[in-house]
N, C-alpha and C positions, 0 to 999 in steps of 0.2 A: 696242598700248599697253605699256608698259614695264612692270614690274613694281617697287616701290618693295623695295628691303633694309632689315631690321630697324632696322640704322644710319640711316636717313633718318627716320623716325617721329617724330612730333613732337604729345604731349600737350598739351592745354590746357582749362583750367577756364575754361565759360562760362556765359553766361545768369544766371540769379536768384542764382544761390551767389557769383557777380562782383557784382551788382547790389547786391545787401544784405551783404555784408562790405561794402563801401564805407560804407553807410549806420549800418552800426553793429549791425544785423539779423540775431540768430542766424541760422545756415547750417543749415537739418536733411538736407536734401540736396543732395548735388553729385554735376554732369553735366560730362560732358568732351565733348570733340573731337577724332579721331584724323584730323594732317594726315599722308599720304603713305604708308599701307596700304591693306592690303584684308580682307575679312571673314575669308581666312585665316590673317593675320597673328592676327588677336583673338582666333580659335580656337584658333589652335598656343598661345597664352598662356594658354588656359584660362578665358577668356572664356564665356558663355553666350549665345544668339540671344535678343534678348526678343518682339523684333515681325518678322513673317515680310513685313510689304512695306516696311521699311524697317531700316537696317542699324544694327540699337541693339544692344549688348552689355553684358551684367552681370558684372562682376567680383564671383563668388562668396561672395569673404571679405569686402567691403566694403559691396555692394550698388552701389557707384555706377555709372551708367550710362555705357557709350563709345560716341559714335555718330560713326559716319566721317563725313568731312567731305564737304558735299553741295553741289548744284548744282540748282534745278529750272527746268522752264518750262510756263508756262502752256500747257494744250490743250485744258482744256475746263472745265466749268461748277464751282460749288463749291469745297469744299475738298477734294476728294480728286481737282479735274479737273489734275494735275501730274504729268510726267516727271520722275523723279528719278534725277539720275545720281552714282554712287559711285565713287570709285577716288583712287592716287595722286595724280593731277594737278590735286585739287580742289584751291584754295587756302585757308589760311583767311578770306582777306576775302573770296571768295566763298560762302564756307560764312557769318560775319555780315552780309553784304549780305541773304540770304534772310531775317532775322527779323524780327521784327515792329516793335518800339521800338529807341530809339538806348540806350536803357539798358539792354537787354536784348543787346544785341550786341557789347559787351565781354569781351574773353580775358584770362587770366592764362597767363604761359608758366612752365615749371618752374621759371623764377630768378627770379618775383616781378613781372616786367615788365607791364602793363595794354598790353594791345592794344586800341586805340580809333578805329578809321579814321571812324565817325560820328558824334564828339564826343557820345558817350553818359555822358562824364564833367561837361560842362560841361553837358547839359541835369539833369545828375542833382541838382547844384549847384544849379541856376536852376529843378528842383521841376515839369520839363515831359515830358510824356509826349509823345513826337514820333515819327512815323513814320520809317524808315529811308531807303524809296525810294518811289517811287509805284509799283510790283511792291504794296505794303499790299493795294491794292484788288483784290487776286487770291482772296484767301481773305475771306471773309464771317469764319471763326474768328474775325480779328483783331482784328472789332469788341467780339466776347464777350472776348476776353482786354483788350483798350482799355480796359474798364471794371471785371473783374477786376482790374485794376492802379491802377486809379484807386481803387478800395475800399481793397486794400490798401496804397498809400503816400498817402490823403489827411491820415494824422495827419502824413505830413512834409509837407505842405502841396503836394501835386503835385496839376498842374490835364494840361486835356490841352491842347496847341499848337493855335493858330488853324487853321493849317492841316492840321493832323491833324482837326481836329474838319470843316471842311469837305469833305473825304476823304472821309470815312467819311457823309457827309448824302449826298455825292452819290453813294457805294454806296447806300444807303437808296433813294433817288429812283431807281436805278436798280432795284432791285428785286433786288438780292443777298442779301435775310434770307431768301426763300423758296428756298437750298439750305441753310437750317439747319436739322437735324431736331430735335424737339422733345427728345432724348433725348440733343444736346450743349450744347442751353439750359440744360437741367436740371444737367448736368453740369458745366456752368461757373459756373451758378448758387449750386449748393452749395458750389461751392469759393471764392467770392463770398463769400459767407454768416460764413467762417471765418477773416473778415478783421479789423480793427479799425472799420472804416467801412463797413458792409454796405450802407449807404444806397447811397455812390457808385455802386454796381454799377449801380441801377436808374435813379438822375440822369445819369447819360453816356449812356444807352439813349435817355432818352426826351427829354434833349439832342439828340440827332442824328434824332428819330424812327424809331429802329431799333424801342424800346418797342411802337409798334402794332401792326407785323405781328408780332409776338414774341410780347408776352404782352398784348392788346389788354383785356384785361378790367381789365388792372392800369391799362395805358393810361386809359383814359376813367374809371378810378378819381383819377388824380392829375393830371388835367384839364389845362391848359396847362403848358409845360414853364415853369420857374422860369430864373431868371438862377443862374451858379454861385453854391455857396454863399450859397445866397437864407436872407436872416434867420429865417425860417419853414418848414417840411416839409410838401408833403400832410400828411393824414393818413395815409396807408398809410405812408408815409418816416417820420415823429415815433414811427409805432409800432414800426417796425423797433428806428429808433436805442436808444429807450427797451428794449425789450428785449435789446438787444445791450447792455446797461451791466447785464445781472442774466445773461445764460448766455452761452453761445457752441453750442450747442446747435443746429445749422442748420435742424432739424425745425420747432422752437420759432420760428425769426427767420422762417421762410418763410409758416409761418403767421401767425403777426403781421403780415405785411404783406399777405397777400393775403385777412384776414376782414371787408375791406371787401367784398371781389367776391364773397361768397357768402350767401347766404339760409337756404337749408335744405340739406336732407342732399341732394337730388339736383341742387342746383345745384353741392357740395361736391365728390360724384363725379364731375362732369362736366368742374370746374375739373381734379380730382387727373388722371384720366385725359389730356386736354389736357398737363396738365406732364409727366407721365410721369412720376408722383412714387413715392416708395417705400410700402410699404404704411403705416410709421409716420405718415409726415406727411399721410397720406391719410386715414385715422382720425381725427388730431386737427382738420384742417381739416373734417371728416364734426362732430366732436364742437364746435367752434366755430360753425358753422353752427347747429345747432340749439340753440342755447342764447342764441342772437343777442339776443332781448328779453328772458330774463333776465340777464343781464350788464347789460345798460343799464339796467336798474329796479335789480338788483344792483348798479351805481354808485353808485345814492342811499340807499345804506345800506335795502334794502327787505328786511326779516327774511324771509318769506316768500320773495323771490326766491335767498334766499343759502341758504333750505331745501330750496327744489325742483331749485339748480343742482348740491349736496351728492346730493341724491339722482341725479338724471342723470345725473354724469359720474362714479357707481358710486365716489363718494368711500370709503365704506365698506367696501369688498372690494379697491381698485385705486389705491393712494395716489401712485404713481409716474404716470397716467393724470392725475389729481389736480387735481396736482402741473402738469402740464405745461399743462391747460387754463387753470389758476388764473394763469400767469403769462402766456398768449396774451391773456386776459381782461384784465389787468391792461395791459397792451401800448395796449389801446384807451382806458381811461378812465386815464390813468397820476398822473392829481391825486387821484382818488377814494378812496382807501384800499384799493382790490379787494386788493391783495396783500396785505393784514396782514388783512382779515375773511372772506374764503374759508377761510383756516388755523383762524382763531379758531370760524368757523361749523363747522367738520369736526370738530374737535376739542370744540366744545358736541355737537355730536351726538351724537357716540360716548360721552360724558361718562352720556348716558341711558341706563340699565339697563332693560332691557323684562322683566326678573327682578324687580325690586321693582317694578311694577306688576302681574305677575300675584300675588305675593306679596300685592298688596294687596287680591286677588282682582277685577283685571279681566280680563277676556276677551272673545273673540269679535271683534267688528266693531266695540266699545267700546274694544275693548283700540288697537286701530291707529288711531282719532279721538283717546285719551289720550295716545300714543305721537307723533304728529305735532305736538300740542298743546305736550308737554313740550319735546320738541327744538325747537320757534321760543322757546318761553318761552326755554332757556338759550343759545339765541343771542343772543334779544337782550339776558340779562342779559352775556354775553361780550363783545357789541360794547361795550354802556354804561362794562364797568369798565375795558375800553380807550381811553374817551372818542370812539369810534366812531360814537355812536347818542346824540345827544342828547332 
């Protein structure tokens, strides 16, 4: 094989920094394309290795990524079943022939030029997410990023192609989600999450029935799949959305949508464990869990239940903890006023001095029946002057 000279090297800006500069979409990072090198062309430049089985390079002072242009084939199962081969004589339409969308496989060359050999510009136009080549059905990945993408461009109104969507049913039907491990669900999950439309992520899943073998629990939580953009949301979807218009917080959306699937605390750990989740959102889905019936008595404005949920979720020692349940809570009942009388009930609490009751000389076992007494009384004098508590 021939060895490519400095002089033939040929830079190109691809993938999502191509995608959304079009669209109008801050760029926060940009990935290149090295055509007609080899790894130690990148090294003599002072480049850095980043991934040891595939040929990615970091330019130190920028951060952006240079991966030489590739070539793979299919030999065995999953996504990691590929021969990848690296060198000069990769092209780059063989280098975007490999990617997953036609929007996602547009090049920029140093003088501005769009290279676009799978009209990734006209489907960008026309708001369609479309498979490249039917090679798609080789990596199960491509379904998790399918909907990744649909999350994040559904505020420009992209849907996925007919026949991309039937692709991908018949990876399903074929039984290609069982080389996804549960630790790149998660992974692509949260990066889902971080999107403008969190929702889509889970409606393209369970569009295609990828959903059940995935996260099945969520499945038969949102029962038959919906037509796109169906007028109405499950409920685990209206909880998402509604939450994603107060944080962006992924811990927070992830929970909101999955505290339909859990009951108590060892249903909580058995979900967390299953997703592979981080210790954060493992906790709070643990702390949503068991608080499940009072939040729904806590709905209807139930002083008592807004007492006991301040006291459980250690409102008073851990306001950021709080904080996070009060607005997962609020997720599920999103008409009820949960988010303005959780604050208001915390804030009556703490309001109570257990100094001017022993001042008044109680104490004992008296002291803590006055003391429980006094905090429901100034909650529900707090919900009232809010118009809260009729």
């Amino acid at each position: 094989m021939s060895t490519a000279t400095p002089a033939t090297v040929r830079i190109y800006l691809v993938g999502g920094a191509v995608r959304d500069g079009l669209l109008g979409i801050p760029v926060h990072e940009r990935d290149w394309v090295v055509v007609g090198a080899t790894a130690g062309h990148l090294l003599a430049r002072g480049y850095e290795a980043v991934d040891r089985e595939f040929p990615v390079f970091r330019d130190p002072q920028t951060g952006d990524e240079y991966a030489l242009a590739r070539r793979e084939t299919k030999r065995g199962e999953g996504y990691r079943g590929f021969d990848v081969h690296t060198g000069p004589d990769v092209t780059l339409d063989e280098d975007l022939r490999r990617r997953d969308l036609t929007v996602n496989a547009m090049a920029l060359s140093a003088d501005g030029t769009l290279i676009d050999p799978f009209d990734g510009r006209r489907d960008l136009d026309d708001g369609l997410l479309r498979h490249v080549s039917p090679a798609f059905d080789e990596d199960p990945v491509r379904v998790l990023r399918l909907a990744r993408f649909a999350a994040k461009l559904g505020a420009f109104g992209f849907r996925v192609a007919h026949a991309t969507h039937r692709l991908v049913k018949a990876m399903v039907e074929r039984g290609d989600m069982v080389h996804l491990t549960a630790e790149r669900v998660w992974r692509e999950m949260v990066k889902a999450m971080a999107t403008t439309q969190p929702w889509r992520f889970f409606e393209v899943l369970h569009a295609c029935g990828a959903l059940a073998p995935l996260l099945p629990g969520l499945a038969d939580a949102l029962g038959p799949a919906s037509p796109p953009h169906a007028r109405e949301l499950p409920h685990a979807l209206a909880a998402l959305r509604h939450v994603a218009s107060v944080t962006t917080d992924p811990r927070l959306r992830i929970a909101a949508t999955f505290a339909c699937c859990v009951d108590d605390a060892a249903s909580a750990d058995r979900l967390a464990a299953e997703l592979r989740s981080d210790r954060e959102t493992a906790q709070l889905l643990r702390r949503t869990a068991i608080a499940r019936t009072l939040v729904e008595r806590a709905a209807r404005a139930d002083v008592d239940a807004l007492f006991e949920l301040v006291r459980l979720w250690r409102g008073l020692d851990d306001r950021a903890a709080f904080d996070a349940a009060a607005v997962v809570a609020d997720a599920q009942y999103p008409h009820s006023g949960l988010r303005q009388m959780l604050p208001l009930a915390l804030q009556a609490v703490r309001g109570v001095s257990v100094d001017a009751l022993r001042a008044g000389g109680v104490s004992g076992a008296e002291l803590g029946t006055r003391l429980a007494a006094a905090r429901r009384a100034a909650i529900s004098d707090a919900l009232r002057a809010a118009d809260l508590l009729t």
